[in-house]
N, C-alpha and C positions, 0 to 999 in steps of 0.2 A: 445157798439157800434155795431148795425145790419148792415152788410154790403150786398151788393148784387150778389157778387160772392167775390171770393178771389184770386183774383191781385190787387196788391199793386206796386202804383209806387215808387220807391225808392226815396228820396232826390237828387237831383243834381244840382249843382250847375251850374248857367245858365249864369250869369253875361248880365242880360236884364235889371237890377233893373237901378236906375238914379244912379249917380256917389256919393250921398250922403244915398242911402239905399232904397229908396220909388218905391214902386210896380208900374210899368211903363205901359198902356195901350199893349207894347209887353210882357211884362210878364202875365197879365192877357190872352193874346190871347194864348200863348202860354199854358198856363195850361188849359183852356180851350178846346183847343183840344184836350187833354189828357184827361179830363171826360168826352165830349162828345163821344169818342171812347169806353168808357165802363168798363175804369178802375175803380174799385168800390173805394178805397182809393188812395188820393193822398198827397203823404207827402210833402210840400213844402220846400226845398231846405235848406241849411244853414244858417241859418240867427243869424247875431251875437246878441247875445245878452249885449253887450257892446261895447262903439268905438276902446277901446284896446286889442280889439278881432277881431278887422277888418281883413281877412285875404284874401279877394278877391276884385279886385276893382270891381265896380258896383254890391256888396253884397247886401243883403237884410237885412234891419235891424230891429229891435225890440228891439231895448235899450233905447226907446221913446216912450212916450205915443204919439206921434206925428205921427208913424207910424201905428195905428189902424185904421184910417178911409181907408188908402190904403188897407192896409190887410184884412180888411172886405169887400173893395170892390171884394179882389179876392176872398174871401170865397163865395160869392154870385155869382160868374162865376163859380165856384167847384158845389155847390150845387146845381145851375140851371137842371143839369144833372145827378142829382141823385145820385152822387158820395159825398161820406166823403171826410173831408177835414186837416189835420194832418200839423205840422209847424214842421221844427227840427231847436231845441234851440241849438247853436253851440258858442264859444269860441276859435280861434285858439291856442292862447297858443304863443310858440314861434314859429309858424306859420304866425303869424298874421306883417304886416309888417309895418315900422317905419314911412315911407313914409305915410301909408294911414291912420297910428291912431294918427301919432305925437309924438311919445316914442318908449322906446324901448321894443321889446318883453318880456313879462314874462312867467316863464312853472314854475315845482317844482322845476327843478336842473338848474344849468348855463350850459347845452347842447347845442349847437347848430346842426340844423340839415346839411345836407351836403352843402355846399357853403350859410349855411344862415349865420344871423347874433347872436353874443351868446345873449341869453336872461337872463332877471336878475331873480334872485329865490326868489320868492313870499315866503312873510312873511305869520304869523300864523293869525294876523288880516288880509291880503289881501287876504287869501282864504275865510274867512267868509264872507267878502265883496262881491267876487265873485259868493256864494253860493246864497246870496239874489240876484245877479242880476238874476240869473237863475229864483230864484221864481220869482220875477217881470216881467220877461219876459213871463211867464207859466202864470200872470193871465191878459197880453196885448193881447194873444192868445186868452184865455177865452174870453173876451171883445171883440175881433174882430168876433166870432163866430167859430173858428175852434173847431172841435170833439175833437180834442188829442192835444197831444205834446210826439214831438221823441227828446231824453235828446241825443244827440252826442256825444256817448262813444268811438267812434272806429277811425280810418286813421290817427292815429298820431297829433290828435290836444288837448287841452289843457287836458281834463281828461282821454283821456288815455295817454296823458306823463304821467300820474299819474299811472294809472296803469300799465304800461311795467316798468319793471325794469332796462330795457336800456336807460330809460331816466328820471328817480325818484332815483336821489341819496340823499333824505333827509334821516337823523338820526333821526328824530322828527317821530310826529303821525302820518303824510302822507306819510311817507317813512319806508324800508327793508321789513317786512315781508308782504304778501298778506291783511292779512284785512286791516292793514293801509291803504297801496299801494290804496285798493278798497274806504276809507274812505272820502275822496273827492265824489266820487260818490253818494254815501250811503246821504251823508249830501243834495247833492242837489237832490236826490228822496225826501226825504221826505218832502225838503225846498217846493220842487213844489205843492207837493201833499198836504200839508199842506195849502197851498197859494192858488192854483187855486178850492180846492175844494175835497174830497176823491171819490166821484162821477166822477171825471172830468179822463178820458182814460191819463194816462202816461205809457212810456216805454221807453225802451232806446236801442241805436245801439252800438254793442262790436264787438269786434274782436274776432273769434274762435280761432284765433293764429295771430301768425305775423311768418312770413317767410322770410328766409334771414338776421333775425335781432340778432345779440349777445343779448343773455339772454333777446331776444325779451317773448313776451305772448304766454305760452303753451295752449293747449286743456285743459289741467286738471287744470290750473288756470284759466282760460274762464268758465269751468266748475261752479266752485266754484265761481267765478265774478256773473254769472247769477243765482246761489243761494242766495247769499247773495242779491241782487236787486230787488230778489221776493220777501225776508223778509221784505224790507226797502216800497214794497208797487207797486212794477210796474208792469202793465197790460198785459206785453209783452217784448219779448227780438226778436231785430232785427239782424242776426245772419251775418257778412259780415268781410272781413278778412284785411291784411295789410300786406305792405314788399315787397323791391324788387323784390324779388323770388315767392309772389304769384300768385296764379295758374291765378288769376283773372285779371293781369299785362301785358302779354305778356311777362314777362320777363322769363316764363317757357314754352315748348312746349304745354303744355295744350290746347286744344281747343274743348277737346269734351265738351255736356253741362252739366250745372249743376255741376261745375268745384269744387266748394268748399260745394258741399250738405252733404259730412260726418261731415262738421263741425255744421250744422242745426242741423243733426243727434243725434249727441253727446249731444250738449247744450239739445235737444229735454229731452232727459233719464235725465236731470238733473232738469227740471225744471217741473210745472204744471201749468204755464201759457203759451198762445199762442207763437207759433217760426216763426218767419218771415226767409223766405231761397230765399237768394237772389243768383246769381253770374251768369249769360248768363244760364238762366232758358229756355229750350224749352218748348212748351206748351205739347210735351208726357210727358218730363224730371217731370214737374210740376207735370203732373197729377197722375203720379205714384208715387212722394214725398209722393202726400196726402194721395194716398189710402193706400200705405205703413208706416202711421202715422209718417213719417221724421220730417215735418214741418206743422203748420196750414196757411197759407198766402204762397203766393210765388210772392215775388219783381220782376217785370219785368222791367228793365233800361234803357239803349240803345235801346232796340228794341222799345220800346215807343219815342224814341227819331228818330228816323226811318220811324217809322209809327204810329200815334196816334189813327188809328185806328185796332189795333190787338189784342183787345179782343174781339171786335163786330167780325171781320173774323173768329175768330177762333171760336167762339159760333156761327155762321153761316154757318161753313163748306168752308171757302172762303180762305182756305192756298195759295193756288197758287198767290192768289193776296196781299200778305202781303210784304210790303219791308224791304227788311232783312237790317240786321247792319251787317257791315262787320269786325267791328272787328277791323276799322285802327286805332282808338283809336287818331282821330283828334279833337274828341270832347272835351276828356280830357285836350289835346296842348292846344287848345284854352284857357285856365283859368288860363295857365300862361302868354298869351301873353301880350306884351303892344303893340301893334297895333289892336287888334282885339278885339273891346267891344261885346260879347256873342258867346256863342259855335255854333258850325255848323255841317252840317252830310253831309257824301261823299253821302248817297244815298235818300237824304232827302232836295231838296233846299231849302222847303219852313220854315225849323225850324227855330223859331226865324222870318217869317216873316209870318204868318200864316193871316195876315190880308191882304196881298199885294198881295201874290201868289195865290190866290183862283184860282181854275180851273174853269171859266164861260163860258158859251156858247156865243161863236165868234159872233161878231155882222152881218156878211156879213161872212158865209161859201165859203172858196174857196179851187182850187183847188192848192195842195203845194207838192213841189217834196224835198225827203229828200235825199242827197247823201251822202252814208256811214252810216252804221250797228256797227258803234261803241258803246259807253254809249254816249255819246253827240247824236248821230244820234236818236240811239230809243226812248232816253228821249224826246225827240222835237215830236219825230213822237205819242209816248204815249199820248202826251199833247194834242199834236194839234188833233188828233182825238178823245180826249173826248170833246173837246170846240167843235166838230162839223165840222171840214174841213174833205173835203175829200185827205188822203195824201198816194202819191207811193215811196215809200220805194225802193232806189237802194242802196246794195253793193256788189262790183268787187268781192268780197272771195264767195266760198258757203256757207258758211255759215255767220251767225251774230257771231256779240259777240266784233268784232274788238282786238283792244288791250288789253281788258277783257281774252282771250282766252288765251294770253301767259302769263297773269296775276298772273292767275290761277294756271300755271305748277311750277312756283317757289315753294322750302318749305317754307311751313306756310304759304301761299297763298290760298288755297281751299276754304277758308273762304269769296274768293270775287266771285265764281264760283255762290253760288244763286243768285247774283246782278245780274247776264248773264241771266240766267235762267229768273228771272222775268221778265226784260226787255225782252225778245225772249216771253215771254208766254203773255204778256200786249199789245203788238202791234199786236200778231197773234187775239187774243179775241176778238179785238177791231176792225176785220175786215180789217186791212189795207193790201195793194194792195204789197206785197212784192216780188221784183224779185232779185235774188241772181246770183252769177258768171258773174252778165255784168256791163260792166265799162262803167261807164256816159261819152257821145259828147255832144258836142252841138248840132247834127244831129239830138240825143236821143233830147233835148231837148226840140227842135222845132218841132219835131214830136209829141211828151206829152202837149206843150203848158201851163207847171203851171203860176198861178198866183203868185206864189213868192215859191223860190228856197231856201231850205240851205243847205250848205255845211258843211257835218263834214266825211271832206277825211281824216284828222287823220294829219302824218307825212310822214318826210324821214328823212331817219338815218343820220347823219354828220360824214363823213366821214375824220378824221385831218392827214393836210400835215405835213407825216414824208417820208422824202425819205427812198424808196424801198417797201414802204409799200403797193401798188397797184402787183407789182410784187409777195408779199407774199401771195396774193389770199384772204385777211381777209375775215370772215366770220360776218355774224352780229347776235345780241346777240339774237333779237327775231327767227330767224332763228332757231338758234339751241335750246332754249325754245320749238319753236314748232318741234326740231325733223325731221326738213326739211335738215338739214347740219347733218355729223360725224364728231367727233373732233378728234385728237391722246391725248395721254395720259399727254404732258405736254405743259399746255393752258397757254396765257396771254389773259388776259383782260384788253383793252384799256380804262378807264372809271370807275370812283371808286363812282359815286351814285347807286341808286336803284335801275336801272334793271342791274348794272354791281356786285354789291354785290350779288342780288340774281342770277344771272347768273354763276358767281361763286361757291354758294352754292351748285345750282342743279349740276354744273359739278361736285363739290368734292365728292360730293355725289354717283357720281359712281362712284370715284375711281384717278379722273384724280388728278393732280400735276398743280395746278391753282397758277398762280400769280395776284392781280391787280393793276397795274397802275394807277397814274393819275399825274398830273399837280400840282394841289391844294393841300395845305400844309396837308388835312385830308382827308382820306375816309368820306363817306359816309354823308356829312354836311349838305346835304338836306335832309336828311332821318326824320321824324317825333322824336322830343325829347322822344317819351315813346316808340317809335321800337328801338333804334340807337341804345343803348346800347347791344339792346337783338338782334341787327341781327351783328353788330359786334364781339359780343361771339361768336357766332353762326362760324363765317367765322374762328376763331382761334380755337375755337373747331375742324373744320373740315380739318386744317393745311393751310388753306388759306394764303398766302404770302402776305402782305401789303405793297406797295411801293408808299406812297403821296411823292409830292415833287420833284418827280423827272424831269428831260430833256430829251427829247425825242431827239434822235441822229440819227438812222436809223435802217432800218430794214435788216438783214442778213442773208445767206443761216445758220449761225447758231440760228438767233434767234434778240429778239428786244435788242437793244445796246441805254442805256439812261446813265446818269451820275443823279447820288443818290443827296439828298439832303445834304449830307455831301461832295459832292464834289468826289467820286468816280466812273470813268467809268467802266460801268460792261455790260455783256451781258446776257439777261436772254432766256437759251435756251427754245425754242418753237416748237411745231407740228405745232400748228394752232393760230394765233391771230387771237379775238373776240373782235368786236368794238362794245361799248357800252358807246362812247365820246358825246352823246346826239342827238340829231334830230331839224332837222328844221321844219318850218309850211309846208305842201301840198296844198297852198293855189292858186296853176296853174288855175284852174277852176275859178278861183273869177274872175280873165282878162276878159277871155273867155265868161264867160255870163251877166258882165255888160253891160246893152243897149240893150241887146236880150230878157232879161224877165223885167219884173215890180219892182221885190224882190228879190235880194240878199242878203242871211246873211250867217257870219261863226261863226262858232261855234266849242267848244272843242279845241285838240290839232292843227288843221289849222289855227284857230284864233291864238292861243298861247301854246307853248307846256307846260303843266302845270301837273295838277293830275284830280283822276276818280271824285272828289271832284268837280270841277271847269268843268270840260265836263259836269257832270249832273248840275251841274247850270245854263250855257250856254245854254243847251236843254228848261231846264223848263222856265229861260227868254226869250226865240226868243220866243215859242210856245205860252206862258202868249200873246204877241204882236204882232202874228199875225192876 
């Protein structure tokens, strides 16, 4: 397979497919614009290869000949743009869920994963069963026209239960020592290869380790895993890891890029077929992989899901205009939700809507006034000035950035600091008319004259009636993020979500003696399911006092006086309380200029206090509709 550069999108799963498997006109658009942007291979998502492997709702599937006329449809949107086109043949295992197949899970042992359901341990005929569904799936591929097939060895679904020893407790051939463990695998390489053709590109995706997992998968058996899979016939090993604890997770401080490349590394020395190195790859991180022989391929994930087109920028010298991923890892959230059918991106509105959201040239250019330099603000102002309005940019701060800027100061936050940065550099390029430090009148606006207004003034703090509490002078949480207030040394924080957790953080972090508060039977409940965990360790690592639950009594010359959820009155002594009890809309101005302009809209947190997610959404609809 001749490719034309080497970036490879990784498989991810999208949940765009229809509710029964079939490749949906949003899933075509959406891969679509992933090979128009330049990514030379695109590997198509998880698609089960049997219905009792169903492990995601609105999966893709391939356990039908039924489903080849769609999947050729999308091979022919891949290849329109000159980009190869790859499928990964996938199997949950005891992943896969009761609900969506009609049975119950099976893996090699009766393990259940954490709060799932225990799966039943597949006989010695139901893994050869399952071996030939692989092949059969490997030659529905072929049939459709895709170049390869990625065999899904890795993140804990059916064949690598097989292979981790933390979840293969068979006595038999497929269970204890390594080749067995690997012999599952082994059977359906060559099932494929045998099936689809010895001609025809297979490989498979493993774990270079798993992390965090008792008598999880070492280096040195990954090692051996990807030997043994060269013998059995595969073109390629895709090199990607697993475990609460990996680096690739958030569930570890890691954030520099190219987070798991020693494991590329490793596999690399063991094998003599091509290494795919995947894990938040930057394009220097990349390039020095190559030239330092680490990996041949390098998977770019998220950041294609961000921006589809960042291999064309980056091959044309265009970094500054690339929209980064931030790393909130709401894309992932989304695949468990049951409200939400397909992933979305905080810095990205149009994914998953790439036919709706097009940026066209405004039919009637006018003139449009944007108040507030937040991410809702600039995203509107970006938009509307590539569709062609002329648009004047006001926010009251000197600078931009909005709520972005103390976003930023939290730890493990820096990672949304390039979302500020592009936005500030897209709106300057773009010519627009930016005045910074003056606060929008209506005076201003009747002097300006726009033909339609939006508003993204952001918020105001909420401030909760405890008596004495106004007397204790509280301080507020962005305040001291940005370094505007001094604290003393032993803080409460009124407010136990995500800017009062990370407010927290940053105080302990110098040293201070932080408690936080709240109401609500738990911290942090709105915090994203794949942060909580790792920014709650986070807060007990750093001796953070957790108090949910509690009643709020009054506030004293010694400190805030609540009654515990177990019913004891206590006083928790304080320098300074920091209220971080939430924020209402800023939406004063909406009064103010209905019936004075044409067009008002609001947008971001004055519409609704929400996340950076839902402001940049807000931005790119008003501006789509102007």
């Amino acid at each position: 397979m001749d490719l034309k550069n080497r970036i490879v999108m990784p498989p991810m799963v999208t949940r765009y497919g229809s509710e029964n498997g079939f490749v949906t006109e949003r899933t075509r658009n959406y891969y679509e614009a992933r090979a128009r942007g330049g990514a030379a291979l695109l590997i198509v998502e998880a698609t089960y290869i049997h219905p009792y492997g169903h492990a995601f709702p609105n999966q893709l599937g391939i356990s039908d000949d039924g489903f080849i006329p769609g999947l050729g449809e999308l091979v022919q949107v891949i290849h329109r743009h000159d980009a190869k086109a790859a499928i990964q043949l996938h199997h949950g295992g005891r992943t896969a869920k009761s609900e969506l197949t009609g049975m119950p899970s099976v893996a090699p042992s009766p393990l259940a994963i954490p709060g799932g359901e225990v799966p039943r341990e597949l006989t010695i005929e139901e893994i050869a069963q399952i071996v030939t569904y692989f092949a059969r799936a490997a030659i529905r591929a072929r049939k459709a026209g895709f170049n390869g097939v990625e065999i899904h060895g890795a993140h804990g679904y059916l064949i690598d239960q097989f292979l981790s020893r933390a979840s293969n407790r068979r006595q038999d051939i497929y269970g204890g020592d390594l080749t067995n463990r690997v012999r599952f695998l082994i059977e359906i390489i060559k099932a494929v290869k045998e099936a689809a053709g010895r001609d025809y590109p297979v490989w498979c995706r493993i774990n270079g380790q798993e992390y965090g997992v008792e008598e999880g998968t070492t280096l040195k058996e990954a090692q051996e895993t990807a030997r043994m899979a060269q013998e059995a016939g595969i073109n390629a090993v895709h090199v990607s890891a697993f475990g609460p604890t990996s680096p690739v997770n958030l569930t570890s401080p890691a954030f520099r890029p190219a987070v798991i490349e020693d494991l590329a590394t490793e596999i690399k020395k063991a094998v003599s077929v091509p290494v795919i190195a995947v894990g938040r790859i930057s394009p220097e991180a990349g390039e020095r992989i190559l030239k330092e022989g680490k990996a041949d391929l390098i998977a770019i994930g998220k950041t294609l899901l961000a921006d589809p087109e960042f291999p064309d920028k980056v091959a044309s010298g265009r970094r500054e205009d690339i929209t980064p991923c931030i790393v909130c890892m709401g894309c992932r959230d989304d695949l468990r939700s049951t409200t939400i059918a397909g992933i979305r991106c905080s810095a990205n509105a149009a994914l998953g809507k790439e036919a709706e959201y097009k940026i066209t040239p405004a039919k009637r250019p006018r003139k449009v006034l944007v108040v507030g330099g937040g991410p809702a603000g600039m995203e509107a102002t970006r938009v509307a000035a590539l569709r062609g309005h002329r648009v004047i940019l006001y926010e009251k701060e000197p600078v931009l950035g909005g709520q972005l800027l103390t976003a930023t100061v939290s730890p493990h936050k820096d990672r949304i600091k390039p979302l500020a940065e592009y936005l500030k550099t897209q709106v300057k390029k773009l010519g627009v008319e930016i005045n910074l430090g003056t606060e929008v009148t209506t005076v201003l606006v009747e002097q300006i004259d726009p033909q339609a207004v939006v508003l993204a003034t952001g918020v105001t703090t909420f401030t909760p009636e405890i008596p004495g509490l106004n007397q204790a002078h509280p301080v507020h949480a962005t305040d001291v993020l940005a370094n505007r207030v001094a604290v003393g040394n032993r803080v409460v924080v009124i407010g136990g979500e995500l800017v009062g957790c990370e407010t927290a953080e940053f105080l302990a972090q110098k040293g201070k003696k932080v408690t936080i508060t709240r109401r609500s039977p738990e911290i942090a409940l709105g915090v994203k399911p794949s942060l909580r965990a790792f920014s709650l360790d986070r807060l007990r690592q750093e001796g953070v006092t957790l108090l949910p639950g509690i009643t709020y009594q009054q506030v004293t010359p010694d400190g805030l006086v609540v009654t515990t959820k177990e019913g004891e009155k206590k006083t928790i002594a304080a320098d300074n309380i920091v209220l971080a009890a939430g924020s209402t809309s800023n939406n004063k101005l909406y009064q103010e200029f209905e019936g004075k302009v044409p067009e008002v809209h609001l947008i971001g947190d004055c519409s609704e206090p929400r996340t950076i997610r839902d402001a940049i959404a807000d931005g790119f609809r008003i501006a789509c509709q102007l």
